[in-house]
Structure formats: C-alpha cells, structure tokens
C-alpha positions as CSV (number, residue, x, y, z in Angstrom):
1,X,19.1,-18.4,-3.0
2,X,16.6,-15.7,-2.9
3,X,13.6,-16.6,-0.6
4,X,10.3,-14.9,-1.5
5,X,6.6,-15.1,-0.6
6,X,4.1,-13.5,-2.7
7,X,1.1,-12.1,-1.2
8,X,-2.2,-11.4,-3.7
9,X,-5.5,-12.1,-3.1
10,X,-6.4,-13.1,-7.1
11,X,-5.4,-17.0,-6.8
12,X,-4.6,-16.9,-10.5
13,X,-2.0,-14.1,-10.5
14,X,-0.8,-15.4,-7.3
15,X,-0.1,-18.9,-8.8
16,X,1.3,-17.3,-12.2
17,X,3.8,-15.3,-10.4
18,X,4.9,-18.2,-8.1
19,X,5.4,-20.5,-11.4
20,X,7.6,-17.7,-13.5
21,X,9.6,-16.9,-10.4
22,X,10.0,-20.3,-9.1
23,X,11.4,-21.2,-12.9
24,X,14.7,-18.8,-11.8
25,X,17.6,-20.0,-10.1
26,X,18.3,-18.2,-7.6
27,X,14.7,-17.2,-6.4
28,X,13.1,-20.0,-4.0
29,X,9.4,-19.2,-3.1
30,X,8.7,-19.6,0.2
31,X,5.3,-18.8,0.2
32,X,2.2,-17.9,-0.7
33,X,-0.5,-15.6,0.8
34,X,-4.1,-14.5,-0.2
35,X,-4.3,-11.8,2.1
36,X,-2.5,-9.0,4.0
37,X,-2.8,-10.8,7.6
38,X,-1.6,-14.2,6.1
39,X,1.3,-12.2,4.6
40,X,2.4,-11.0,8.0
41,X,2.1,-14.3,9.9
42,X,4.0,-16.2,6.9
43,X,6.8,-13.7,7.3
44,X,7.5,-13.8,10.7
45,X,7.1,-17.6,10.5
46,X,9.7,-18.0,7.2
47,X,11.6,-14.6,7.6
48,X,12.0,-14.6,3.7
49,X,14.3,-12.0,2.2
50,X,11.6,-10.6,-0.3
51,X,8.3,-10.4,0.0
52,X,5.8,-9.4,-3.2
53,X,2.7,-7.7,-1.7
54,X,-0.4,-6.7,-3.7
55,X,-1.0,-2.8,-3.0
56,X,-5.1,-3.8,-2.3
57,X,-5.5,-7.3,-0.6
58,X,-8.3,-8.3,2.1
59,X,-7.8,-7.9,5.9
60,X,-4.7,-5.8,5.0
61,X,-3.7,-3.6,2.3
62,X,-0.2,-4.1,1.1
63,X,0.4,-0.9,2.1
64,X,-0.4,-1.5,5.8
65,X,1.9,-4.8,5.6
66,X,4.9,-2.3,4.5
67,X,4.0,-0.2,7.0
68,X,3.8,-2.8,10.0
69,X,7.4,-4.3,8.5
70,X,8.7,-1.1,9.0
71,X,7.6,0.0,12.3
72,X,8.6,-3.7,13.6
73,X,12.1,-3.3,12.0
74,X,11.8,-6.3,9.6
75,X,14.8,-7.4,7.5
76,X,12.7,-8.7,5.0
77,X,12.8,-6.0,1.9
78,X,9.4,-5.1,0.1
79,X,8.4,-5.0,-3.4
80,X,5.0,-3.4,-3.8
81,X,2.9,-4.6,-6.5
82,X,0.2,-2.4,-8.5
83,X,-2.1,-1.9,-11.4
84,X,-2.9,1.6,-9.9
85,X,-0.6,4.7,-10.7
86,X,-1.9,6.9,-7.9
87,X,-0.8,9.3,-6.1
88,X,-1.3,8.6,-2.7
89,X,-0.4,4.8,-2.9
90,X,3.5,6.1,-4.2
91,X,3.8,9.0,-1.4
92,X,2.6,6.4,1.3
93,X,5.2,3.3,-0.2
94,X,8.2,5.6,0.2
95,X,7.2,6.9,3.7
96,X,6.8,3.1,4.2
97,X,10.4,2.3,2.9
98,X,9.3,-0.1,0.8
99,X,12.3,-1.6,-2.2
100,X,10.1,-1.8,-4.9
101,X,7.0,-0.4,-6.6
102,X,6.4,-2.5,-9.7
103,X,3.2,-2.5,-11.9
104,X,1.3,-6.0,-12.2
105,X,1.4,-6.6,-15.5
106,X,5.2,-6.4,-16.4
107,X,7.4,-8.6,-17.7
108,X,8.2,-11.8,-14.8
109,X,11.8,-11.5,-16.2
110,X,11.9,-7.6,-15.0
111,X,10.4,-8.8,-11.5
112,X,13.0,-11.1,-11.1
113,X,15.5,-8.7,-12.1
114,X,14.0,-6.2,-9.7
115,X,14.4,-8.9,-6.9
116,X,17.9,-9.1,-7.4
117,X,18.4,-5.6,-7.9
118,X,16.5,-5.0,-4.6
119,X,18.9,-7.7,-2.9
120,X,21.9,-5.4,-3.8
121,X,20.0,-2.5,-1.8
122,X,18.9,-1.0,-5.0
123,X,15.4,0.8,-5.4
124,X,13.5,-0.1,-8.2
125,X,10.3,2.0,-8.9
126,X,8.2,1.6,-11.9
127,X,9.2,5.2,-14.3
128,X,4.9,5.2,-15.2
129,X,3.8,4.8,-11.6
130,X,6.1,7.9,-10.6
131,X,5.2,10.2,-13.0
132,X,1.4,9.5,-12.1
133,X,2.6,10.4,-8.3
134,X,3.8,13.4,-9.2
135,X,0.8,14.5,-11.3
136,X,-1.2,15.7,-8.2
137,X,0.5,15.3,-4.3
138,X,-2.3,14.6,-1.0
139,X,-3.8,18.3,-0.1
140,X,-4.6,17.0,3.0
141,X,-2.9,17.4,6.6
142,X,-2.3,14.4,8.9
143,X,-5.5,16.3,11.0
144,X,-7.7,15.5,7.9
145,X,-6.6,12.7,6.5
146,X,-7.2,11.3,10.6
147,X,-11.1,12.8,10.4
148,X,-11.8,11.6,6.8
149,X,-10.8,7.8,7.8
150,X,-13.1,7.9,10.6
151,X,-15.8,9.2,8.3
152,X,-15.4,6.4,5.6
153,X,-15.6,4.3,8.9
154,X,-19.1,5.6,9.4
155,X,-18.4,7.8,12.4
156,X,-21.0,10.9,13.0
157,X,-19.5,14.4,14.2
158,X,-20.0,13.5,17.6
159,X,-18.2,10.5,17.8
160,X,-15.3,11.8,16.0
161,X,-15.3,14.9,18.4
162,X,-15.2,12.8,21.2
163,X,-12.5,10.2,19.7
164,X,-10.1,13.0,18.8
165,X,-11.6,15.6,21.7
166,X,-12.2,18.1,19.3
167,X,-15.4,20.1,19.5
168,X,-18.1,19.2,16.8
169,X,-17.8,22.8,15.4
170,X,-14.4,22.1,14.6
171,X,-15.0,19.0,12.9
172,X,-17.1,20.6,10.8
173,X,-14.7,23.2,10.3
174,X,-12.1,20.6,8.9
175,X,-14.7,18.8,7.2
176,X,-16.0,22.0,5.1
177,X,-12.2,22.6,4.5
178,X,-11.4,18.8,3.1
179,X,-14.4,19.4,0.9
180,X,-12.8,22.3,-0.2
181,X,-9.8,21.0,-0.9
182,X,-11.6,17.6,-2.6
183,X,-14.2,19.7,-4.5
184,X,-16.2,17.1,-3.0
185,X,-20.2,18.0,-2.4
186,X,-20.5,16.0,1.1
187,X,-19.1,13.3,2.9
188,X,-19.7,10.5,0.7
189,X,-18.3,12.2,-2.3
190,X,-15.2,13.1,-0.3
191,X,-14.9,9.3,0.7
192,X,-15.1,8.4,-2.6
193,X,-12.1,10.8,-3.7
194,X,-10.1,10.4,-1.0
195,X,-9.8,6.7,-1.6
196,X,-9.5,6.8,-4.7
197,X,-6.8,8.8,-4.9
198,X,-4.9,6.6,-2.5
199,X,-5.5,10.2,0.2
200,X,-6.7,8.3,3.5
C-alpha cells in the first residue's frame, strides 16, 4: 500500500483529490494538510511514502517543503502539484529533487499512475509544464536573486547593505543591473516579475 498525504490549501481540491485517490487500491491516504507547515509536521509524524504538495500554499510554498525534505534527507518522494507552467517554479523543483511535477487539473487516474510510477524511482514531469520552463531560464545570479528577496521583504538599501555587508553603492549597482535584466522600471515592478516568473 502506497501511503500519501496531500497538502493544498483549496479545501475542495484537497478533498477531491483525497476521494479519487482513496478509491485506488493500492494508494492509502494518510493525510491531509492545508498548508506548507502542516505538511511538514504531518510527514515527519506519518513518514508517508508520497506526499502531493501544492506549488503555492500558506506558511510554506510547496517548493520550500521540497526543499526542507531534501536538505533533511527525507525518504518520503515528492510530487509537485501546479496550475502554473513557469519557469522558475520547474528550475527550482529539479534543484529540489522533487519525483513529480504534475499540472492540477489532470486526469486522477494519471496521478495515481504517476504515484506508482514515482514508487518505481521513475520521474514523472508534466510534457506542457517543461516546455514552458524552457521558454525563458532565471537571468538572475544567486547575488540577486538574495537582494531582490529582501526587497519584496520590504528591506531599504541600507538594511540590505548591512545584512549582506555590502556597501549601499553596490546594492544599487545590483539593483540597476536586475532591473536591467527584468526590464523592470523600479523596485516594485521588479517584485512583481520576479515573482511572477517563479525568479526569487
């Protein structure tokens, strides 16, 4: 028996996917989460073989989730789950070694296939949500991606000089040059692209 817990914060969809799943044989859920912090608690609690995680959840992305799993050496395989093809979110899923990286809205018979598949050490990757990650790959360095996240956090030059002990001339150095690279007009703007193109 396969044991799986799905983690999405849209309680219909959550319920949904436990039903259809829950109706094959070999799949047991295990449980259910609504957010990226109850994910990780109900995992190291049930140590289920699978776990489902929505790509944007509360607390913690699905992303981050993968990425904890990862750095923690988890045995429990992940399956990404997404309604976004972009690139960003597929460049940071592989570097996360996740198993999977489905679209929402496919067929539950092809999720439970991809659970099985996934259980044989396959990878399964959507073919749509690839070709959107290859359309465009993350101009930015690690440097930038580091000073844009503090600016979506709100952070002014000075208090990202002083967290990454950089002078504030060189912030602004890296910050005309993500601009640049965004075609973004100012900070907000490069935010705005940045995170929607999965780049932070």
């Amino acid at each position: 028996m396969i044991r799986v817990i799905i983690a999405e914060d849209q309680t219909l969809l959550r319920g949904a996917l436990g039903v259809l799943l829950g109706l094959e044989e070999d799949i047991e859920i295990a449980g259910q989460a609504a957010d990226g912090k109850e994910a990780l608690a109900l995992i190291s609690k049930l140590q289920p073989d699978v776990c489902l995680l929505d790509i944007e959840m509360p607390e913690k992305t699905g992303l981050e989730v993968a990425e904890q799993l990862r750095d923690a050496n988890s045995a429990c395989k992940v399956i990404i789950l997404t309604t976004f093809a972009r690139p960003g979110y597929f460049e940071r899923s592989v570097n996360a070694g996740v198993s999977g990286y489905l679209l929402k809205d496919g067929p539950s018979e092809e999720l439970a296939e991809a659970i099985r598949n996934v259980m044989k050490g396959k990878r399964q990757i959507a073919p749509e949500l690839i070709f959107g990650a290859l359309e465009k790959t993350n101009p930015l360095t690690d440097r930038e991606k580091e000073i844009i996240r503090l600016v979506a956090d709100g952070k002014s030059i000075k208090e990202i000089s002083s967290t990454l002990f950089l002078s504030s001339g060189t912030i602004r150095n890296y910050l005309s040059e993500i601009f640049a690279k965004l075609q973004a007009k100012n900070r907000i703007d490069a935010v705005r692209i940045a995170e929607e193109k999965g780049w932070m």
